[in-house]
ROSE-603453 format. One record per residue (C-alpha): residue number from 0; residue in three letters; chain; x, z, y negated. Coordinates in nm, 2 decimals, padded with zeros to 4 digits. Last residue first. Layout:
   i  aa ch      X      Z      Y
 NUM ALA  A      X      Z      Y
...
! end
This chain:
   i  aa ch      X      Z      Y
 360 UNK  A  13.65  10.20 -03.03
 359 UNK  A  13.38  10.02 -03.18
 358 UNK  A  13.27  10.40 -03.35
 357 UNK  A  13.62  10.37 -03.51
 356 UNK  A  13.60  10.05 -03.65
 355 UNK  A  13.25  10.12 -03.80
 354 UNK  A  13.39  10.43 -03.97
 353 UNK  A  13.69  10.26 -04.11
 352 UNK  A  13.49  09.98 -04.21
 351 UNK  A  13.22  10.28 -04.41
 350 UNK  A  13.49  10.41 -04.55
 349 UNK  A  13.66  10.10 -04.69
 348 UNK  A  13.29  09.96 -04.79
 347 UNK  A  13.25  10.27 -05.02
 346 UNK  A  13.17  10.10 -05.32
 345 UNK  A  13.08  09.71 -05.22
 344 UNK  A  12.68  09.72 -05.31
 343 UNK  A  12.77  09.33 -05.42
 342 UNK  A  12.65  09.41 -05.75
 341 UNK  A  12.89  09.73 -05.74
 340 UNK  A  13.14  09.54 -05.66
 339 UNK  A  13.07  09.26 -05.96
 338 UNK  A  13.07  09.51 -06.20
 337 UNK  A  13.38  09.67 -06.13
 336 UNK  A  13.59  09.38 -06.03
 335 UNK  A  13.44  09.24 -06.37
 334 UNK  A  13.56  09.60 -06.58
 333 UNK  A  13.91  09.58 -06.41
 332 UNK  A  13.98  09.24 -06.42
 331 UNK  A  13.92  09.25 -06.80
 330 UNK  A  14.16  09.58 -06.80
 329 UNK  A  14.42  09.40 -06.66
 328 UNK  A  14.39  09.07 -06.88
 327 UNK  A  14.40  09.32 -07.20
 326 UNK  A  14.71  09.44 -07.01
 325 UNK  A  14.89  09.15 -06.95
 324 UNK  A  14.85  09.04 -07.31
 323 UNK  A  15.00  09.37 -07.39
 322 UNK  A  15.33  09.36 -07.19
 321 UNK  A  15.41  09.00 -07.34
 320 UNK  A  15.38  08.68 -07.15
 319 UNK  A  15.63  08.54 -06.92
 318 UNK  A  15.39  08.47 -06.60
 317 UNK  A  15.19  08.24 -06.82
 316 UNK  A  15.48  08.03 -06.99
 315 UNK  A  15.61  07.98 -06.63
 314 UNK  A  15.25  07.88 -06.55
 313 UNK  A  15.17  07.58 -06.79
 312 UNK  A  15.19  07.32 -06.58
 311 UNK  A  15.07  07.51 -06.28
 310 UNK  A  14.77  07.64 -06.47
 309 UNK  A  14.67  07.32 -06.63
 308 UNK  A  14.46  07.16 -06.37
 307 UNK  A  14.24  07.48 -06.42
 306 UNK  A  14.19  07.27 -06.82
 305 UNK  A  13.99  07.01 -06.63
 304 UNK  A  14.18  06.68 -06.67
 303 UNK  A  14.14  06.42 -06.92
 302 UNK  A  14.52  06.41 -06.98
 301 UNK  A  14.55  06.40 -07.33
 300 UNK  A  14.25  06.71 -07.33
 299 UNK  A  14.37  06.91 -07.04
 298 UNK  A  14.71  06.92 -07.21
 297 UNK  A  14.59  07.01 -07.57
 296 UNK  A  14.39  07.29 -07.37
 295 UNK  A  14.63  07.45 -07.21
 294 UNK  A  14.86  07.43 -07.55
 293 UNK  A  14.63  07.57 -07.77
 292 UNK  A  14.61  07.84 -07.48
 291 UNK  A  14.97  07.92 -07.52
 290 UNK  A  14.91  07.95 -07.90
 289 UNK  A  14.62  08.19 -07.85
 288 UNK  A  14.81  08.44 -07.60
 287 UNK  A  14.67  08.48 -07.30
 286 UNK  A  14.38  08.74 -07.27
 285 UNK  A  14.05  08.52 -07.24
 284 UNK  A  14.24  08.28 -07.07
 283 UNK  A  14.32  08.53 -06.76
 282 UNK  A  13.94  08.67 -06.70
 281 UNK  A  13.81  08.28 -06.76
 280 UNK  A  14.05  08.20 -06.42
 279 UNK  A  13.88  08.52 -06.27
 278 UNK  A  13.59  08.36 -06.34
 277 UNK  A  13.63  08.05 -06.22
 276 UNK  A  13.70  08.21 -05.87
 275 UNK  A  13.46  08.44 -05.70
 274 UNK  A  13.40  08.35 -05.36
 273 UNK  A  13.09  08.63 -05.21
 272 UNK  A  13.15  08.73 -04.86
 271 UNK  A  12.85  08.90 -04.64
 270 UNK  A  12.59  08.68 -04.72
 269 UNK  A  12.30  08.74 -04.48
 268 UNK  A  11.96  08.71 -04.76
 267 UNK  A  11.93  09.09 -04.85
 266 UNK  A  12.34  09.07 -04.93
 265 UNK  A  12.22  08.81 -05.18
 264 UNK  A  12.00  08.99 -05.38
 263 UNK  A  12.27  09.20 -05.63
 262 UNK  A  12.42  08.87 -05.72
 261 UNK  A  12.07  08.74 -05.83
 260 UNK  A  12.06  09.04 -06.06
 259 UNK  A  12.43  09.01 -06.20
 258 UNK  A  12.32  08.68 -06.30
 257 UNK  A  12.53  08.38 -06.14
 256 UNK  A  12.81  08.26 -06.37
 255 UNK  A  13.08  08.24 -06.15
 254 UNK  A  12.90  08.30 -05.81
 253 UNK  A  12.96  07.94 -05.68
 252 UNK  A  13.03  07.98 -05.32
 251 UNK  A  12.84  08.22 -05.12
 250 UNK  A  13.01  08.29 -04.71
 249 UNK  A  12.71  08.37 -04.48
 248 UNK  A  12.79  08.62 -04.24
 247 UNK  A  12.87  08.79 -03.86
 246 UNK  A  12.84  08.44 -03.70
 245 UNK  A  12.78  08.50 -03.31
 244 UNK  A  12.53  08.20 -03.27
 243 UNK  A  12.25  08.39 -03.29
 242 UNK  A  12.35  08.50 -03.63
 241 UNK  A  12.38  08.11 -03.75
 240 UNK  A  11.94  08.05 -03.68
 239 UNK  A  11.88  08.39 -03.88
 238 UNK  A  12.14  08.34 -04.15
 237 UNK  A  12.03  08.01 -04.17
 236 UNK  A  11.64  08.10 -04.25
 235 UNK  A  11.80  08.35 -04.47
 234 UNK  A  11.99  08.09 -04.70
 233 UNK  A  11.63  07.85 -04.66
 232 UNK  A  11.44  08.16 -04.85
 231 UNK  A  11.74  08.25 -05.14
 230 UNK  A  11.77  07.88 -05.21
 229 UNK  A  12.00  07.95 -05.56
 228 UNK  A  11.91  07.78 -05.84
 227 UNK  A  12.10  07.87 -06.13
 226 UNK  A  11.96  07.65 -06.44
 225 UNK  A  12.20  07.46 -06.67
 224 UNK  A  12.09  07.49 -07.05
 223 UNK  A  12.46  07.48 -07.16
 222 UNK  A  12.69  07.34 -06.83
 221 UNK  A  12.77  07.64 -06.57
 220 UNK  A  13.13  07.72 -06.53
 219 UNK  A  13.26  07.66 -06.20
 218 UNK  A  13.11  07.59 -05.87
 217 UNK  A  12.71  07.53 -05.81
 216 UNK  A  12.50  07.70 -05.61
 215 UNK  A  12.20  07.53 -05.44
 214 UNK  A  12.24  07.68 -05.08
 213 UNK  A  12.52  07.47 -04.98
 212 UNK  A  12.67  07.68 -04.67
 211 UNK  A  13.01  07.84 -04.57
 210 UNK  A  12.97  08.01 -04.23
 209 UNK  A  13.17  08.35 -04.11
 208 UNK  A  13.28  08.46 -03.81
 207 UNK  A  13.39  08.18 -03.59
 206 UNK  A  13.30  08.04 -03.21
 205 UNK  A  13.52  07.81 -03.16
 204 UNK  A  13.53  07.75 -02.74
 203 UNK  A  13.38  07.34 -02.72
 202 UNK  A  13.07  07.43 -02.65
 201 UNK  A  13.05  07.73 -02.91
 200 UNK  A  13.16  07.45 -03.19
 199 UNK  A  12.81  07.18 -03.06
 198 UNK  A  12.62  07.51 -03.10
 197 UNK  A  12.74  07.58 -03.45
 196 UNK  A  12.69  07.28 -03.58
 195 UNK  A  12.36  07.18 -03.38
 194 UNK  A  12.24  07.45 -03.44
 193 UNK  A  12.37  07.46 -03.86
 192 UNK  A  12.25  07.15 -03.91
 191 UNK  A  11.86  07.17 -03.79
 190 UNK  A  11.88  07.50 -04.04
 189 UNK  A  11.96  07.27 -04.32
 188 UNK  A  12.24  07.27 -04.57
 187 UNK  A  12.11  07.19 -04.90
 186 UNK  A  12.24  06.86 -05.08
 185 UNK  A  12.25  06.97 -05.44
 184 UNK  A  12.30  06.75 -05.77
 183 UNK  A  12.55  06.70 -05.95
 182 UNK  A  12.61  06.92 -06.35
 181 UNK  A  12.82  07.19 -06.22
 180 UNK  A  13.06  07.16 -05.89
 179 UNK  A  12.85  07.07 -05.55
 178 UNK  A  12.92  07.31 -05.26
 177 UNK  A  12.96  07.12 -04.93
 176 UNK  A  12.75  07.19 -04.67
 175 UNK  A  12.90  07.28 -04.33
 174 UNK  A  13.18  07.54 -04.38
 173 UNK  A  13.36  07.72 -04.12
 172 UNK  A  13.54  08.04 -04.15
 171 UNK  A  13.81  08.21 -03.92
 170 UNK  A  13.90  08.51 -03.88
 169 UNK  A  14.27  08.58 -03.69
 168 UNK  A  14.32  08.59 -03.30
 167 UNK  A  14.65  08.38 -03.33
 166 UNK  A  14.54  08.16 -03.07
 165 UNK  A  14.20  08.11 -03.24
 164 UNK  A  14.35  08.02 -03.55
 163 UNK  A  14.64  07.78 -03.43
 162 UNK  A  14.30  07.59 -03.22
 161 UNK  A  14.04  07.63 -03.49
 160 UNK  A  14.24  07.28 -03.64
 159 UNK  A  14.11  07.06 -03.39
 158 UNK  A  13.77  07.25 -03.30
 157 UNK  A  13.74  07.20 -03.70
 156 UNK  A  13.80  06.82 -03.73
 155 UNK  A  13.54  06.75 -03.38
 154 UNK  A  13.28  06.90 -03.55
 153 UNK  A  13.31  06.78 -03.91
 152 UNK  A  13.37  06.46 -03.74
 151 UNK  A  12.97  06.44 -03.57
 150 UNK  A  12.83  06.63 -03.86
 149 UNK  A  12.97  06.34 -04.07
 148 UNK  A  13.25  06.44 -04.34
 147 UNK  A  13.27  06.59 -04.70
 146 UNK  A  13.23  06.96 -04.50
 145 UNK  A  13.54  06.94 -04.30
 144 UNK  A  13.63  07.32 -04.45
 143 UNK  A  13.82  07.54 -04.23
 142 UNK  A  13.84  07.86 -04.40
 141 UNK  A  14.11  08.10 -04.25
 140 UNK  A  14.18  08.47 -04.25
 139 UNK  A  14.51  08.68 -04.20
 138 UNK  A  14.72  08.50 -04.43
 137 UNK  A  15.11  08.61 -04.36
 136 UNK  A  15.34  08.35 -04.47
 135 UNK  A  15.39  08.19 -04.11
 134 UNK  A  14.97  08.18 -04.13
 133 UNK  A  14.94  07.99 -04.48
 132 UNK  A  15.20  07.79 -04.31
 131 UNK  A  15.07  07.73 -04.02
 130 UNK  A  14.75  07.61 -04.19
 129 UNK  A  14.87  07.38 -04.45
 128 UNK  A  15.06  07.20 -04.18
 127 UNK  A  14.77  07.15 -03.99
 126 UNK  A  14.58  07.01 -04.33
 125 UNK  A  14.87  06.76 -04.35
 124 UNK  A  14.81  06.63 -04.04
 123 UNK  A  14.45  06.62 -04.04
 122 UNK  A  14.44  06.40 -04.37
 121 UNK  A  14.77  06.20 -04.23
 120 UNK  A  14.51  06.10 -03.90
 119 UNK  A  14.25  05.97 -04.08
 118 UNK  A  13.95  06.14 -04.05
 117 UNK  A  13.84  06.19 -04.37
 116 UNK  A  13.81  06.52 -04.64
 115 UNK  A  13.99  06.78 -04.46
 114 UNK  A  13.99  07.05 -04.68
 113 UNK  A  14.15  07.43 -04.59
 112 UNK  A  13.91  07.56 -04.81
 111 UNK  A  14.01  07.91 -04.86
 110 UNK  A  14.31  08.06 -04.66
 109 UNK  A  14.23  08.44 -04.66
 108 UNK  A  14.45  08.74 -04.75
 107 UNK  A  14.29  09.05 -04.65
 106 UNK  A  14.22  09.37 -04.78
 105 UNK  A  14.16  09.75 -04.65
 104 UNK  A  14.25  10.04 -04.97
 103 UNK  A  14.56  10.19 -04.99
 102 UNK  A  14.67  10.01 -05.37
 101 UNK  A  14.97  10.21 -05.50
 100 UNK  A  14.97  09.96 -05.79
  99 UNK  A  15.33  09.82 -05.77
  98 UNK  A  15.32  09.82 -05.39
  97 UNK  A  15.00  09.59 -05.36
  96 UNK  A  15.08  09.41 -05.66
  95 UNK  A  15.43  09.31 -05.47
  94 UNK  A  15.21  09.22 -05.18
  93 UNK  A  14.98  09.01 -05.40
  92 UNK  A  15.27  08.79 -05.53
  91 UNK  A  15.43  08.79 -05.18
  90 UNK  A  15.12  08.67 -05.02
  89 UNK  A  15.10  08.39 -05.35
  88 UNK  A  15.43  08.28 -05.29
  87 UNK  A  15.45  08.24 -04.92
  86 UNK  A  15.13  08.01 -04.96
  85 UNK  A  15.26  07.84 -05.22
  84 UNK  A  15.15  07.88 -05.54
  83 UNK  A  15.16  07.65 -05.90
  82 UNK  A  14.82  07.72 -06.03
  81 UNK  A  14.76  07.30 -05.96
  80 UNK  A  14.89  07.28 -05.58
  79 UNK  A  15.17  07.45 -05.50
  78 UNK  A  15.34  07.17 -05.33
  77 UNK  A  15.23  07.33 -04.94
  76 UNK  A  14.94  07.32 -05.13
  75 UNK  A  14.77  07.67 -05.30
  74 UNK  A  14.50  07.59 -05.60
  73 UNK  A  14.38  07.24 -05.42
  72 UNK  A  14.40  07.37 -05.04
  71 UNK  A  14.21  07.71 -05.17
  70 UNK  A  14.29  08.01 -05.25
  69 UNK  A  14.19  08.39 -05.14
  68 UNK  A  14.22  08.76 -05.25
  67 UNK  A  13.97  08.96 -05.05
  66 UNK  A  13.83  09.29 -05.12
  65 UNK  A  13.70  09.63 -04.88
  64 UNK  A  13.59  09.89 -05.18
  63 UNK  A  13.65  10.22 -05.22
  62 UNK  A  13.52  10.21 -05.57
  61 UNK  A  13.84  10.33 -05.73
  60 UNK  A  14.08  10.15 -05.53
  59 UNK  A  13.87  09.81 -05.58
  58 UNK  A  13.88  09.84 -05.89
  57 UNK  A  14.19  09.93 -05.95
  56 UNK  A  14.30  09.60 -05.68
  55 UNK  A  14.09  09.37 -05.90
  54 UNK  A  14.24  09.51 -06.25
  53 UNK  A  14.61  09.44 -06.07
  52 UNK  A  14.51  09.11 -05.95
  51 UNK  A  14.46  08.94 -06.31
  50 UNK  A  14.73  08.86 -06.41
  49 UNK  A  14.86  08.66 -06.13
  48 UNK  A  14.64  08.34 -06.24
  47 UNK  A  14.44  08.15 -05.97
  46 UNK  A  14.33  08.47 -05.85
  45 UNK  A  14.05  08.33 -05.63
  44 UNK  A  13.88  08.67 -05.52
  43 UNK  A  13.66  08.72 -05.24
  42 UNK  A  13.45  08.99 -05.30
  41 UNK  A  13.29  09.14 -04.97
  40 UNK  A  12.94  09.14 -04.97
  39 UNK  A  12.69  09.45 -04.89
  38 UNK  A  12.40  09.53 -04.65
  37 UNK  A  12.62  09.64 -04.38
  36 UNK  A  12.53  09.52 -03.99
  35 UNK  A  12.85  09.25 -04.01
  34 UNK  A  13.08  09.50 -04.16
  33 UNK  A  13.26  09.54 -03.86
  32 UNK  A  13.27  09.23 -03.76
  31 UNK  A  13.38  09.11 -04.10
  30 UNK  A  13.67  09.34 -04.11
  29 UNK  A  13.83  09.26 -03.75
  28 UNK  A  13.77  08.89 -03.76
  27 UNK  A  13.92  08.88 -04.15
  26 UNK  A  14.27  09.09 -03.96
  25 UNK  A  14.37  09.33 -04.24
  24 UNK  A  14.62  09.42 -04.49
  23 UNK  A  14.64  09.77 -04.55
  22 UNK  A  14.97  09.84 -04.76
  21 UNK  A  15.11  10.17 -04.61
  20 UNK  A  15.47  10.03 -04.53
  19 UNK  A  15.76  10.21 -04.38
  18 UNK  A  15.74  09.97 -04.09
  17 UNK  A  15.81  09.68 -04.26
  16 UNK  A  15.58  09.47 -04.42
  15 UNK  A  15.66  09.10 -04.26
  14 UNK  A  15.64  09.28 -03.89
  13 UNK  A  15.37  09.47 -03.99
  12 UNK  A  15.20  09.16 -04.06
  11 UNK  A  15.31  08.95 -03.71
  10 UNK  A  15.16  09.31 -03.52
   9 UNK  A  14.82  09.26 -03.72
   8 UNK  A  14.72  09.58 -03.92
   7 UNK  A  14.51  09.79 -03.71
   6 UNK  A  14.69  10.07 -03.66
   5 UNK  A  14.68  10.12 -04.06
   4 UNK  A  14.31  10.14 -04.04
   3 UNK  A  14.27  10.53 -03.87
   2 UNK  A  14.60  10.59 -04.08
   1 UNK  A  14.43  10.50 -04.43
   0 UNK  A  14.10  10.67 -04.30
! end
């Protein structure tokens, strides 16, 4: 299998690698085309905090499981955003994890919500420079995200930026419907939306892979007494309308909290990449060290800030914790990798890839 997939790693990733390397990182067109018929979700991991991308990758390893590791605009600036990464920084950071851990298994790195909130022309600039460098540094998947606009300028925004994508031959994402955090309200993407979204992009020579939609989920941690409601019907009326339009999936935003038994249904409804990112962040707290996380939360307090805004404050302390704090965060990435993989009907997605990429040969 590995050799079958290692012919596919991108020529500009190989290059980056070196050619002695056996670290399967993967085009996002190539993996979710293949997988596009599987009933299962690939988990699409915000690792906000290093820590815990070793218990993903073990995981993943020992289920033979296709994951993604993934930030956004916010978590991964050209500045670092708030967790402190660049782009170059975080691909090196899960390459070294890569090598440390023996991991074999298929992956890619994805751009998440590459925002472009207005149209003004420093918003678009500064999301194009996001972009090349998230692809100089070796990303091999992209989510455009001009969701907070008009229809009309969410259109034209995303055939702007496709452009770099496109050329490059990567995956690409689109998002039309913009996930609400906890505690607001919904505004569920429609399947009126989504033709004349896609439709208007097919015109104009973007056709992507994959579709972010608001189906009632909410991101982050969900409020005391807060009820999931997920839209499981209008999510598969989308799938239907977006799946004649060439998309391969629906992308599912807010799963951090979700019940393991929703999770499990989703894959019936046309998801076919699940974002998983609070928790990974609740993973990390849960094993730093108390006084460190005295300090986290003394910060998000004075400033009024939500304690994630801490991470890049705070993240030379992180990186330098002991050997056993790392560990306890380890094995809690483990286990949720674990659980969440086998809810997403993920264990032997790398063969099945491989299989599929072979029989498109």
């Amino acid at each position: 299998m590995q050799k079958k997939l290692s012919e596919l790693v991108p020529t500009r990733i190989k290059a980056k690698l070196g050619s002695g390397s056996s670290i399967c990182l993967l085009n996002g067109r190539d993996i979710f085309n293949a997988l596009r018929h599987e009933n299962m979700i690939v988990m699409a991991c915000n690792a906000r905090i290093k820590h815990v991308i070793p218990g993903i990758m073990r995981a993943a390893e020992e289920l033979d499981a296709v994951v993604a590791f993934e930030l956004t605009r916010t978590e991964c600036g050209l500045d670092g955003g708030y967790t402190g990464q660049t782009p170059s920084r975080f691909f090196d950071t899960i390459i070294e994890y890569a090598n440390q851990c023996n991991f074999s298994k298929p992956f890619l790195i994805h751009g998440d919500h590459i925002t472009v909130r207005d149209t003004t022309p420093g918003e678009l600039a500064e999301a194009e420079k996001l972009l090349m460098a998230e692809i100089d540094a070796g990303f091999t998947s992209f989510a455009l995200d001009a969701s907070f606009n008009p229809l009309d300028d969410n259109i034209a925004i995303v055939t702007t930026l496709a452009q770099s994508v496109i050329a490059e031959g990567y995956g690409l994402e689109v998002e039309l419907g913009e996930v609400r955090p906890v505690g607001s309200e919904s505004n569920l993407t429609t399947v009126e939306e989504t033709e004349i979204f896609l439709s208007s992009l097919a015109e104009r020579g973007v056709r992507p892979q994959m579709l972010a939609i608001d189906n009632g989920s909410k991101s982050g941690n969900y409020l005391e007494g807060e009820m999931v409601r997920i839209d499981l019907e209008r999510t598969m009326e989308i799938y239907r309308k977006a799946v004649s339009f060439g998309i391969t999936g629906l992308v599912q935003h807010g799963i951090t909290g979700t019940p393991l038994r929703i999770v499990g249904k989703l894959a019936d409804y046309g998801i076919r990449k699940g974002n998983i990112g609070t928790l990974w962040q609740n993973v990390a707290h849960a094993g730093l060290p108390l006084d460190l996380m005295d300090a986290m939360r003394r910060w998000s307090k004075e400033h009024r800030r939500d304690i994630k805004y801490a991470t890049g404050v705070f993240r030379s302390d992180i990186d330098a914790i002991s050997e056993e704090n790392v560990r306890q965060i380890h094995d809690m990435a483990y286990r949720e990798a674990k659980e969440f993989l086998l809810a997403f009907r993920a264990k032997g997605s790398a063969t099945r890839l491989a299989q599929n990429l072979q029989e498109a040969d």
